[in-house]
KEPAVEX-22748 format. One line per field, with one value per atom (N, C-alpha, C, O): x, y, z; residue in three letters; atom name; residue number from 1. Coordinates in steps of 0.05 Angstrom, whole numbers, plus 5000, padded with zeros to 4 digits. Example, Ala and Ser with C-alpha at 12.3 -4.5 7.8 and 13.67 -1.06 7.14 Angstrom:
<mises>
c1 <- [5264:5246:5264:5285:5257:5273:5258:5268]
c2 <- [4886:4910:4934:4934:4955:4979:5001:5023]
c3 <- [5156:5156:5156:5169:5142:5143:5157:5161]
code <- [ALA:ALA:ALA:ALA:SER:SER:SER:SER]
site <- [N:CA:C:O:N:CA:C:O]
pos <- [1:1:1:1:2:2:2:2]
</mises>
This chain:
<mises>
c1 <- [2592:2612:2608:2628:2579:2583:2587:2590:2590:2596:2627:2640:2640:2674:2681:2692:2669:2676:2664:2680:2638:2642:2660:2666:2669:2687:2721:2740:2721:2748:2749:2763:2730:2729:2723:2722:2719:2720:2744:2747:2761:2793:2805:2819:2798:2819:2824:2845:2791:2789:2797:2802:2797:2809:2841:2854:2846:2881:2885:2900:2873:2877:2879:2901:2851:2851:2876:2889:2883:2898:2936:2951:2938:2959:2961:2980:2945:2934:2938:2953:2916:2908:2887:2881:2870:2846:2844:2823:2876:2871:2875:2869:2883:2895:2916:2925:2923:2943:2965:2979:2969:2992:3025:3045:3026:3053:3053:3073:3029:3032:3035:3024:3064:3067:3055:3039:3054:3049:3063:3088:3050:3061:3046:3022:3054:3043:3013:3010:2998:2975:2947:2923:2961:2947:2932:2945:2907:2909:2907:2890:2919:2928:2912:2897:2917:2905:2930:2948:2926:2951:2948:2937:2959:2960:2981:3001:2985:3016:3011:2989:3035:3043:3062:3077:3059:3079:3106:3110:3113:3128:3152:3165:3161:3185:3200:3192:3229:3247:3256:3275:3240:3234:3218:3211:3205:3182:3154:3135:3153:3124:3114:3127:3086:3065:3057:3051:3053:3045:3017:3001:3012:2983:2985:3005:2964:2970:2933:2912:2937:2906:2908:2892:2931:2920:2897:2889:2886:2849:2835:2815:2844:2821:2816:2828:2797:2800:2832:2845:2842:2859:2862:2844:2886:2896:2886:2889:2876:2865:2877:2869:2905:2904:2921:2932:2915:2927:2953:2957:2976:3004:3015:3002:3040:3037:3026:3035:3001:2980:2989:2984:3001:3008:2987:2981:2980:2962:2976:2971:2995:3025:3046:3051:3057:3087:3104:3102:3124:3135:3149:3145:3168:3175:3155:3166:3132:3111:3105:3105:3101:3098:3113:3105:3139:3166:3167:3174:3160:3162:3144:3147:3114:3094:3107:3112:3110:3116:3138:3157:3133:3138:3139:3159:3117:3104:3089:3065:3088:3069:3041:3045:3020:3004:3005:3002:3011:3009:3039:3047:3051:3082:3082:3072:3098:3101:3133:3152:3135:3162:3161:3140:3188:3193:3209:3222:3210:3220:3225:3207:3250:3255:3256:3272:3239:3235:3245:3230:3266:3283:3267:3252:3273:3253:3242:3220:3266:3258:3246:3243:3236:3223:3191:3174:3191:3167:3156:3149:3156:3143:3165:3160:3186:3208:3228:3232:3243:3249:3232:3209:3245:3234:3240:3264:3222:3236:3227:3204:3244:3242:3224:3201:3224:3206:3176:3161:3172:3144:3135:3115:3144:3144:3133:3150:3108:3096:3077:3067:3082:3069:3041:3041:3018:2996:2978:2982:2961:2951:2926:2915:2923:2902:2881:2862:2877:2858:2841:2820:2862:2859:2846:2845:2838:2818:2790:2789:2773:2749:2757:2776:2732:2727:2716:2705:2723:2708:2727:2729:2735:2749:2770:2793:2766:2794:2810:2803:2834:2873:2883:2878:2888:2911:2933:2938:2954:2976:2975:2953:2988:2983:2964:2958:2947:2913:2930:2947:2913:2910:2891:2868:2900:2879:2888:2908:2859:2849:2861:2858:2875:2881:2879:2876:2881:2874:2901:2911:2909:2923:2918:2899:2924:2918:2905:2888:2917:2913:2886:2879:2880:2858:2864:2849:2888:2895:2895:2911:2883:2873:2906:2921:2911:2928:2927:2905:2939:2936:2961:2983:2955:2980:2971:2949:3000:2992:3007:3029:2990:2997:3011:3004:3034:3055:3071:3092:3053:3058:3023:3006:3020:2997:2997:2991:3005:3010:2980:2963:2976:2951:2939:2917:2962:2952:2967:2960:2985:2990:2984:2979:2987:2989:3016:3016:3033:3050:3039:3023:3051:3031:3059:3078:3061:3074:3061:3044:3068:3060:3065:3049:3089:3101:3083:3065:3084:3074:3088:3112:3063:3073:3102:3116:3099:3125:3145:3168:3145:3169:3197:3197:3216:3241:3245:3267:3225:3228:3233:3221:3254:3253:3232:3230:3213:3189:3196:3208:3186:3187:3164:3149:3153:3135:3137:3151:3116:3107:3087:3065:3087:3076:3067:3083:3035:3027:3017:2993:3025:3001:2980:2983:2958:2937:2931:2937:2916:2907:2915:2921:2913:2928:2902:2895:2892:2868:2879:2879:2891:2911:2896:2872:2915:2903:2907:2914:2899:2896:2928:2932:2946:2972:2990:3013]
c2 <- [7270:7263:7281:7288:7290:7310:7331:7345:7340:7372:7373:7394:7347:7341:7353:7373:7332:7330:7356:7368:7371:7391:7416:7434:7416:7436:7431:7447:7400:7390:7410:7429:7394:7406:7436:7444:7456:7480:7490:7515:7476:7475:7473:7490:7455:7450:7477:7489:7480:7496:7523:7545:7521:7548:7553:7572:7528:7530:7528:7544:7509:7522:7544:7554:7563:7594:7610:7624:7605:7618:7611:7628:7593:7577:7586:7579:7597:7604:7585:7584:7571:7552:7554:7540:7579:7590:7602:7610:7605:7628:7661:7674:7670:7698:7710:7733:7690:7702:7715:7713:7730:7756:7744:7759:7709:7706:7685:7676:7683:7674:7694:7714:7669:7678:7677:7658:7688:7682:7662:7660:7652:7626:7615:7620:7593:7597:7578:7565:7584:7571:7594:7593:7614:7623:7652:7666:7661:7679:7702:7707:7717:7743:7773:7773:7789:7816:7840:7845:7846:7877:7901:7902:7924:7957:7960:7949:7967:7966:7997:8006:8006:8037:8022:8004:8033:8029:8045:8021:8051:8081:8071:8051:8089:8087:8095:8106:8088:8101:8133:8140:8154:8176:8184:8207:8168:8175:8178:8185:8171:8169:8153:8133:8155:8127:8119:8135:8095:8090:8074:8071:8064:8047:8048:8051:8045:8048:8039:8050:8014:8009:8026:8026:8041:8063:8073:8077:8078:8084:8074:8085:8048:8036:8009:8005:7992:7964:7949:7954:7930:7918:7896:7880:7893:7870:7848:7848:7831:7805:7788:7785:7765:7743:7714:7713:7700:7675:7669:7662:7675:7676:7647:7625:7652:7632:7623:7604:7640:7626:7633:7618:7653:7663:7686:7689:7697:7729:7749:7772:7741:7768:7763:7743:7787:7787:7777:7783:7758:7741:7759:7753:7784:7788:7808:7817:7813:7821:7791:7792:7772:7746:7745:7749:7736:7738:7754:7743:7778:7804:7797:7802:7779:7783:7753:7753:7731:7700:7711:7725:7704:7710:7726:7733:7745:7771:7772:7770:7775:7773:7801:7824:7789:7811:7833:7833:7854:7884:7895:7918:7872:7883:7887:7871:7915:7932:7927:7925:7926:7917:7939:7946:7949:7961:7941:7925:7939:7928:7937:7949:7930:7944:7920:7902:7920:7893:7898:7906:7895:7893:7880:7861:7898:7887:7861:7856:7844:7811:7799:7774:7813:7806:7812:7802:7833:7847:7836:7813:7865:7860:7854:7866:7844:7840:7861:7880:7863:7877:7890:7882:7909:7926:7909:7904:7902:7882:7894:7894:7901:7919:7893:7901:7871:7856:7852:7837:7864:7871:7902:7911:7911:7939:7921:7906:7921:7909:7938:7957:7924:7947:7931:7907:7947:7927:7934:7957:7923:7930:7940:7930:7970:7987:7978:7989:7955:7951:7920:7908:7918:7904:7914:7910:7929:7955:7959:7958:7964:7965:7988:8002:7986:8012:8038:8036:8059:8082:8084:8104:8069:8070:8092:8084:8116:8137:8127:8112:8128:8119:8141:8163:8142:8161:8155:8131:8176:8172:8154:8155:8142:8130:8124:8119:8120:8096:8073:8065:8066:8035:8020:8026:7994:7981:7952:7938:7948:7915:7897:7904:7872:7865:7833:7830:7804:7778:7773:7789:7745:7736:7709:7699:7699:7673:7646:7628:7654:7630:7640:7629:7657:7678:7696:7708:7691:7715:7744:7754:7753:7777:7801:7795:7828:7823:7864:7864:7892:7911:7924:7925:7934:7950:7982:7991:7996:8020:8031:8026:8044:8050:8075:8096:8070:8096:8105:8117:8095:8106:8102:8085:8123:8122:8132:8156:8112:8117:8114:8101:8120:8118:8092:8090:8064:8046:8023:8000:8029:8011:8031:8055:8012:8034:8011:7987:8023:8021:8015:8031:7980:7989:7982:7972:7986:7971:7953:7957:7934:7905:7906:7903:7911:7917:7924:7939:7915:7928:7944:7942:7977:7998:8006:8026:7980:7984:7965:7969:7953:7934:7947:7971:7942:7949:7968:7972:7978:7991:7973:7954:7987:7978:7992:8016:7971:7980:7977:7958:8000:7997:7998:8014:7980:7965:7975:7967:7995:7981:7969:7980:7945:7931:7925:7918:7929:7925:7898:7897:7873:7850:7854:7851:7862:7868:7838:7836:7817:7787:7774:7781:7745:7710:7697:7694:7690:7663:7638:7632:7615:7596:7577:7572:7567:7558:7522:7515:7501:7480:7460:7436:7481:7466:7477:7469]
c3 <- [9832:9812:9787:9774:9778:9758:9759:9739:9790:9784:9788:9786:9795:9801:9768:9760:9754:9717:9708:9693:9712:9693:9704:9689:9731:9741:9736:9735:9731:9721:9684:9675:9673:9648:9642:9619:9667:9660:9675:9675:9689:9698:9666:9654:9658:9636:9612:9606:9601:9582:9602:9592:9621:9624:9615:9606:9622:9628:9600:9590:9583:9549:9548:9549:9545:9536:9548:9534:9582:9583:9567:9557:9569:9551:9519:9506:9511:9493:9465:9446:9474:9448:9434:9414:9447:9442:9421:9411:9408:9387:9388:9408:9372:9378:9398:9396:9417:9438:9434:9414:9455:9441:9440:9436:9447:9448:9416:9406:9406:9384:9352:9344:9339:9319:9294:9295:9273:9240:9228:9226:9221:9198:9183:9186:9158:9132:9149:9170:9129:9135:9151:9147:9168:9175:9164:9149:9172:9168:9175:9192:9168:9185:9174:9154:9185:9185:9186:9202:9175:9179:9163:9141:9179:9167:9150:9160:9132:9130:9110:9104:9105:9077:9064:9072:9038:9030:9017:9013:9013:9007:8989:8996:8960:8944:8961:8981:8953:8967:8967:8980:8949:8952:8965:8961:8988:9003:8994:9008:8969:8957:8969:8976:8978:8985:8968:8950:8965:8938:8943:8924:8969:8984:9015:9029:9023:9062:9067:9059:9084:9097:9122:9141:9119:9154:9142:9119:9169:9171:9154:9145:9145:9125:9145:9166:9132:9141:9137:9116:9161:9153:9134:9132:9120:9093:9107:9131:9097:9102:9091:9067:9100:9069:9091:9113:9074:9086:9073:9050:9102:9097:9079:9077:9066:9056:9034:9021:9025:8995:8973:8954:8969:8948:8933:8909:8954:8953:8954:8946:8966:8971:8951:8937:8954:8939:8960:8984:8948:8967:8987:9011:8983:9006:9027:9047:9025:9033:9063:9088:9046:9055:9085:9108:9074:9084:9106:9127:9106:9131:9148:9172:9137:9164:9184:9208:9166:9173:9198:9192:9223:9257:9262:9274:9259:9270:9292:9284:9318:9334:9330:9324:9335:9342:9357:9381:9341:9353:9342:9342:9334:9327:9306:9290:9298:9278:9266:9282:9245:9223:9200:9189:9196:9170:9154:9168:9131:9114:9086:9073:9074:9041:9026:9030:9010:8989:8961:8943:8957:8928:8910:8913:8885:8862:8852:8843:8855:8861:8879:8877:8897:8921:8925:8940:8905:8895:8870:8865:8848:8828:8814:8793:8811:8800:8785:8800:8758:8755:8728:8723:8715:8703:8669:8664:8650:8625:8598:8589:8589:8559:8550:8552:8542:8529:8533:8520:8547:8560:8553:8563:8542:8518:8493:8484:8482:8452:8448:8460:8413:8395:8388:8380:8390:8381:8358:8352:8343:8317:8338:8357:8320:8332:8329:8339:8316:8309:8336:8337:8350:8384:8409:8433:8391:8421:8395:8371:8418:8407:8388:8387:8371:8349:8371:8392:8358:8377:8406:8420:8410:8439:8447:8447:8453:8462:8471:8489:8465:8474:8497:8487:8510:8518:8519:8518:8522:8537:8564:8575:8573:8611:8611:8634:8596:8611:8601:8585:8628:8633:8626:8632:8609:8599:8604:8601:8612:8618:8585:8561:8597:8566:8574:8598:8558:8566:8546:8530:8554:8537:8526:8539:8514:8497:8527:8526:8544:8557:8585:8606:8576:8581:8614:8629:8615:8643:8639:8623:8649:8658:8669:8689:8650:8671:8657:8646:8654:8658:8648:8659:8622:8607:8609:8616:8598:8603:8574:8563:8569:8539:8538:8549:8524:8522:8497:8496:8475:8447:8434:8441:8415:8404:8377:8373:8351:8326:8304:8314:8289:8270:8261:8251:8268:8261:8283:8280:8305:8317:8353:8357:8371:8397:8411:8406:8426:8439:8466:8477:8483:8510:8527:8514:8555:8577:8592:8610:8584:8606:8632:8650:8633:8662:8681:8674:8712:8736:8745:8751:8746:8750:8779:8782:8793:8808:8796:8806:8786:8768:8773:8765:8781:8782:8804:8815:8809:8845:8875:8883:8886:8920:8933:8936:8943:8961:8995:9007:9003:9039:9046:9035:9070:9080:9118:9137:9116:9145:9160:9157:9177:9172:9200:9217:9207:9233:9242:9234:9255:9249:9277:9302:9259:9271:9295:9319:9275:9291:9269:9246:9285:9268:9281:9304:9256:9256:9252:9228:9269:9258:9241:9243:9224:9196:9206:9228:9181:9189:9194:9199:9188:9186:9215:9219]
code <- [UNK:UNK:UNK:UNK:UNK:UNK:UNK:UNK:UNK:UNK:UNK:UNK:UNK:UNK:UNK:UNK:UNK:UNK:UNK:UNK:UNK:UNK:UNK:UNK:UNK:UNK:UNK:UNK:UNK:UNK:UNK:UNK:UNK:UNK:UNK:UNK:UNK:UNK:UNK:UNK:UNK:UNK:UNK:UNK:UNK:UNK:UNK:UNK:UNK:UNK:UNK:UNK:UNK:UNK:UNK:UNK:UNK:UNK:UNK:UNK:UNK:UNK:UNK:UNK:UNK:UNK:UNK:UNK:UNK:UNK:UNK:UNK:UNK:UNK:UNK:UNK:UNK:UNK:UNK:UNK:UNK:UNK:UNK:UNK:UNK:UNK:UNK:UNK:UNK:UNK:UNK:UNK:UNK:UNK:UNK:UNK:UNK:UNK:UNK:UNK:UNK:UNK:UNK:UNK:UNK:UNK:UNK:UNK:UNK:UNK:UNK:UNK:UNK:UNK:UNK:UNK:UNK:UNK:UNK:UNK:UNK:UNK:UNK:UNK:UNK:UNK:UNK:UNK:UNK:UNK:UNK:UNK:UNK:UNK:UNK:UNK:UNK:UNK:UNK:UNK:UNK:UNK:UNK:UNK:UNK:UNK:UNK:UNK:UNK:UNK:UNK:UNK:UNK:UNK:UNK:UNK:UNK:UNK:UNK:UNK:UNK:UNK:UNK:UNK:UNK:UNK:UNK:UNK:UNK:UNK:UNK:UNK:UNK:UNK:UNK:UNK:UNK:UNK:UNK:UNK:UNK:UNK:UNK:UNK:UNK:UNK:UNK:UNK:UNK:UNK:UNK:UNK:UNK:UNK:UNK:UNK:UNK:UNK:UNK:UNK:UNK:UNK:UNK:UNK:UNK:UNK:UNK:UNK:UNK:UNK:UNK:UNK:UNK:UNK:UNK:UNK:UNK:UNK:UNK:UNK:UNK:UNK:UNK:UNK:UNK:UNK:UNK:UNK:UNK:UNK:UNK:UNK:UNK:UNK:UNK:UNK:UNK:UNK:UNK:UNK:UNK:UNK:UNK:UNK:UNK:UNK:UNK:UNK:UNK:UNK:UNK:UNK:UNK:UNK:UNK:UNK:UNK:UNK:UNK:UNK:UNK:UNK:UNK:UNK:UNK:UNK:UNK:UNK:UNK:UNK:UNK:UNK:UNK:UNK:UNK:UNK:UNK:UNK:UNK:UNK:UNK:UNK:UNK:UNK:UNK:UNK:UNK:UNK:UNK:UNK:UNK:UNK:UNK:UNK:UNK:UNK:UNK:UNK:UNK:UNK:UNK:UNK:UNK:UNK:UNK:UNK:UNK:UNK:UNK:UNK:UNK:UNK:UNK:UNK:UNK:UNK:UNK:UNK:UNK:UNK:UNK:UNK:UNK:UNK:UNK:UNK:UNK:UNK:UNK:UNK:UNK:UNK:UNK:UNK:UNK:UNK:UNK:UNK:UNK:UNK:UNK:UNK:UNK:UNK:UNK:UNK:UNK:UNK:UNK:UNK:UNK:UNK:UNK:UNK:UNK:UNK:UNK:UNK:UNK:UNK:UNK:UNK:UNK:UNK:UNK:UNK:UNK:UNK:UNK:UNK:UNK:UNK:UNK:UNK:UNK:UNK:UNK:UNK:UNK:UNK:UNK:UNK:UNK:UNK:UNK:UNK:UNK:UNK:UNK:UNK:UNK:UNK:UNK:UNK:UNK:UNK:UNK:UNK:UNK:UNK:UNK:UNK:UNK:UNK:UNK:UNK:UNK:UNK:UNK:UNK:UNK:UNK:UNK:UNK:UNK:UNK:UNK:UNK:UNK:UNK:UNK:UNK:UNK:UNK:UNK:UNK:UNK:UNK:UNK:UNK:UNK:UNK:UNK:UNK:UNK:UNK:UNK:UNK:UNK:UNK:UNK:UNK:UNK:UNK:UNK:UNK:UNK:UNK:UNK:UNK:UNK:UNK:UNK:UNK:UNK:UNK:UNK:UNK:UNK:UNK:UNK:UNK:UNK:UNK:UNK:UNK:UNK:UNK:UNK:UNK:UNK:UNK:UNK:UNK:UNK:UNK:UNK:UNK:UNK:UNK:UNK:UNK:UNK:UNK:UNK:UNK:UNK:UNK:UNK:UNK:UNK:UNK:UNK:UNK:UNK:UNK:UNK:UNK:UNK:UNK:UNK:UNK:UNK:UNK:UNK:UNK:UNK:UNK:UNK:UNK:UNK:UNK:UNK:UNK:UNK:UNK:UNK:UNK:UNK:UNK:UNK:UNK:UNK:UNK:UNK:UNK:UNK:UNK:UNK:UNK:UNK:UNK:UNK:UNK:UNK:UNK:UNK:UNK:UNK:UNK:UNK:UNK:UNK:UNK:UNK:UNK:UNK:UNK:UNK:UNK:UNK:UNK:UNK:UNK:UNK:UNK:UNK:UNK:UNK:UNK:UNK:UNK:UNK:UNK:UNK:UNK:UNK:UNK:UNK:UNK:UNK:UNK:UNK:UNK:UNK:UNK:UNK:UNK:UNK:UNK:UNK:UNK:UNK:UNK:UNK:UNK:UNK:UNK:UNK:UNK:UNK:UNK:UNK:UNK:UNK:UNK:UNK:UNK:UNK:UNK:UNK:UNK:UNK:UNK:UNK:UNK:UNK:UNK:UNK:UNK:UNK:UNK:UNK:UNK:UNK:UNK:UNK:UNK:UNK:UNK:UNK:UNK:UNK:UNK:UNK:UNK:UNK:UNK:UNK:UNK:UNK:UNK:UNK:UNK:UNK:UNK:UNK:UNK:UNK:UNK:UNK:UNK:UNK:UNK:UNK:UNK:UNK:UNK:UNK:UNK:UNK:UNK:UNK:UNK:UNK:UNK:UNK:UNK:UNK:UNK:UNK:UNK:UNK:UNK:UNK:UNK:UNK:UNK:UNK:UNK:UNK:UNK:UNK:UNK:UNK:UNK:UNK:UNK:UNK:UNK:UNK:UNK:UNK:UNK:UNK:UNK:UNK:UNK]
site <- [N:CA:C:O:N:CA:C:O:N:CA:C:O:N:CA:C:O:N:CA:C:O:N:CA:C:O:N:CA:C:O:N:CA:C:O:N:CA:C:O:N:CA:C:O:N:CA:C:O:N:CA:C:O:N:CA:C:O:N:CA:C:O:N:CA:C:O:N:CA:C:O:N:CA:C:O:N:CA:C:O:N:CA:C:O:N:CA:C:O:N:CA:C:O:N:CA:C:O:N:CA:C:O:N:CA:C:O:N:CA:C:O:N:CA:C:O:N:CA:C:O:N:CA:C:O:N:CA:C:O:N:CA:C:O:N:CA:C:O:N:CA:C:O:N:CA:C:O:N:CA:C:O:N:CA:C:O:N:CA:C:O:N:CA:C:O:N:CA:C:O:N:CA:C:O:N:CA:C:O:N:CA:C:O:N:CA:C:O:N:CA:C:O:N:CA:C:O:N:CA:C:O:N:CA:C:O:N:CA:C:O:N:CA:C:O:N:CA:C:O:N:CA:C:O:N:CA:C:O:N:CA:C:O:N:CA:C:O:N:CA:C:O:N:CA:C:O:N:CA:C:O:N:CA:C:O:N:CA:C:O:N:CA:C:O:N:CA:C:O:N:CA:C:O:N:CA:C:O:N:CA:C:O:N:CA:C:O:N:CA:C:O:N:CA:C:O:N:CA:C:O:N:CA:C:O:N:CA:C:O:N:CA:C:O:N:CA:C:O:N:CA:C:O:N:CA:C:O:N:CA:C:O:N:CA:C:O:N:CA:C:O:N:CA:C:O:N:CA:C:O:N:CA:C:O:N:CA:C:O:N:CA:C:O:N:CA:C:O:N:CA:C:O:N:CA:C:O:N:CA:C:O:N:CA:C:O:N:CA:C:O:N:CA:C:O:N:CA:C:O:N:CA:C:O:N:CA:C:O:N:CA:C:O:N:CA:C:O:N:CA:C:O:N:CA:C:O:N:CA:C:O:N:CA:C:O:N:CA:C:O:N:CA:C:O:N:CA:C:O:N:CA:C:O:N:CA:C:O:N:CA:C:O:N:CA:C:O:N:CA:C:O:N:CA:C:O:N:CA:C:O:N:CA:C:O:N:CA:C:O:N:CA:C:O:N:CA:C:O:N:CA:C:O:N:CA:C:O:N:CA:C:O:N:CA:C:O:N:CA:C:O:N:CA:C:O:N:CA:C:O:N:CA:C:O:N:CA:C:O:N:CA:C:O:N:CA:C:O:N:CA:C:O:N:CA:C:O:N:CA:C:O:N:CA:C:O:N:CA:C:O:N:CA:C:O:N:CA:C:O:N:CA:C:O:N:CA:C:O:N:CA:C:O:N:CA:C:O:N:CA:C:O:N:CA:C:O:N:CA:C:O:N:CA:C:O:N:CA:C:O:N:CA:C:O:N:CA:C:O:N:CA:C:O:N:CA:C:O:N:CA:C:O:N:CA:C:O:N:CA:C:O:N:CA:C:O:N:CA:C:O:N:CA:C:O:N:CA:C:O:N:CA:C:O:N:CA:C:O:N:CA:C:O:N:CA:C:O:N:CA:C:O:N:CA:C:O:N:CA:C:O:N:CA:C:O:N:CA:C:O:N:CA:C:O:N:CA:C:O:N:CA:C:O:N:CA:C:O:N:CA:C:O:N:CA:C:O:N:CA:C:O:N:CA:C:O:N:CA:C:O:N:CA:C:O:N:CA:C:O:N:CA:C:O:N:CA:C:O:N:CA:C:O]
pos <- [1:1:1:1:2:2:2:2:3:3:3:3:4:4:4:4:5:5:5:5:6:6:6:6:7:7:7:7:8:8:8:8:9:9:9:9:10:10:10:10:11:11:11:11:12:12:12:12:13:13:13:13:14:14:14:14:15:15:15:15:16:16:16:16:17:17:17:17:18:18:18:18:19:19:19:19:20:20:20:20:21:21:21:21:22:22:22:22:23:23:23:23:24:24:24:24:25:25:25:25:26:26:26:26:27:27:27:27:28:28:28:28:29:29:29:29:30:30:30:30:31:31:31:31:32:32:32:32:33:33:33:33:34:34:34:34:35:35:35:35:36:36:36:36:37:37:37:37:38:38:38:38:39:39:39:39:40:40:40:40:41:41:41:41:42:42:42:42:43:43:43:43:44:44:44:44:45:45:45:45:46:46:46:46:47:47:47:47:48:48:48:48:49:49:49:49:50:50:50:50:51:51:51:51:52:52:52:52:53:53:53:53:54:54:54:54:55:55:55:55:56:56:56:56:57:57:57:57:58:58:58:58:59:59:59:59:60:60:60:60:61:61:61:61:62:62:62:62:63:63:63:63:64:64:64:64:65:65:65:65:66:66:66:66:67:67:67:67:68:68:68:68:69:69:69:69:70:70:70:70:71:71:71:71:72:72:72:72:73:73:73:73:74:74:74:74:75:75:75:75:76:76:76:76:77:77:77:77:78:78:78:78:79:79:79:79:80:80:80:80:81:81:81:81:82:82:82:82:83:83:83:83:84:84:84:84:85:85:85:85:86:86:86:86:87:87:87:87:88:88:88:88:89:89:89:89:90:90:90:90:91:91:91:91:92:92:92:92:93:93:93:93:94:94:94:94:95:95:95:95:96:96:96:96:97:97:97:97:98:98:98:98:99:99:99:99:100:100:100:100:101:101:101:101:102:102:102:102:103:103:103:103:104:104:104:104:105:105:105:105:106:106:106:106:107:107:107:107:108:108:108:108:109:109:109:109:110:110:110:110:111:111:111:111:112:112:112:112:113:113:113:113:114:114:114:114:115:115:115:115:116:116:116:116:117:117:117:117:118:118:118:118:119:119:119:119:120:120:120:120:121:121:121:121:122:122:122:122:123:123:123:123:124:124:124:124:125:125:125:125:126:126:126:126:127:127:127:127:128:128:128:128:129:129:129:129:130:130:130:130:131:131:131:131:132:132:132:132:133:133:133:133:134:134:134:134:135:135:135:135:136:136:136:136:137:137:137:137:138:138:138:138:139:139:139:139:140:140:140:140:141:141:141:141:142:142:142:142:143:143:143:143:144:144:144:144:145:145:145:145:146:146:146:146:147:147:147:147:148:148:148:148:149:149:149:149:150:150:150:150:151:151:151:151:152:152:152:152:153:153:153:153:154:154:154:154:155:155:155:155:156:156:156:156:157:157:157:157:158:158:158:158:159:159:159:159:160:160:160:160:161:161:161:161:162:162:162:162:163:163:163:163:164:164:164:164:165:165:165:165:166:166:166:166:167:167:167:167:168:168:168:168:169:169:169:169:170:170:170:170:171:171:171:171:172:172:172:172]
</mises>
């Protein structure tokens, strides 16, 4: 009788794995909760690249969490493994658009003493409610400096291609 039951129970778990409940199977899709792996480029619509995990390690994030830009999100959510997607993500979909009010003038005296300015550096900056977030300074006067808040793709259509490597299914 025990070798009926553990050959029943290695009938079963077989017919899981092959059914694929095992995880990773190639007829399963992406969806929120899980997490996924992928190559992707990204390219302006002038053909600039602007990032690409080709030949690097693949993107790691759990679809759904809000680690991506939503339409980043959006493109992997029913992706099977191994399938490749292009996609054009309009500036709302991305980093949004581009906002003159995110242009501030700041008292020079908001950066360390001694500290060199340039044109185009980028500088680490906090705000009152202590988020962390990366201006780029694009005026430099004797007593104030000019920065851009903006993310440097702000108001750009981004294209995405997008490989999903594997899906670790998540608890939902």
């Amino acid at each position: 009788m025990k070798k009926f039951l553990s050959l029943s129970i290695l009938v079963i778990i077989s017919t899981l794995l092959l059914a694929g409940c095992g995880g990773g199977s190639s007829g399963e899709v992406a969806k929120d909760g899980d997490t996924v792996s992928v190559h992707y480029t990204g390219t302006l619509e002038d053909g600039t690249v602007f990032d690409s995990s080709v030949g690097k390690i693949p993107l790691t994030f759990t679809l759904g969490g809000g680690q991506m830009i939503k339409g980043f999100d959006d493109a992997v959510r029913g992706m099977k493994v191994g399938e490749t997607r292009t996609v054009t993500l309009p500036p709302e979909e991305a980093y949004g658009e581009w906002r003159e009010d995110l242009i501030v003038m700041l008292d020079r005296a908001q950066f360390p003493i001694g500290m060199e300015l340039t044109i185009g550096q980028q500088v680490p900056m906090q705000n009152s409610a202590g988020m962390q977030f990366t201006v780029t300074i694009i005026e430099i006067g004797t007593t104030t400096v000019t920065v851009d808040a903006n993310h440097e793709l702000a108001g750009k259509s981004l294209i995405f291609e997008i490989e999903l490597v594997s899906i670790t299914p998540g608890g939902g």
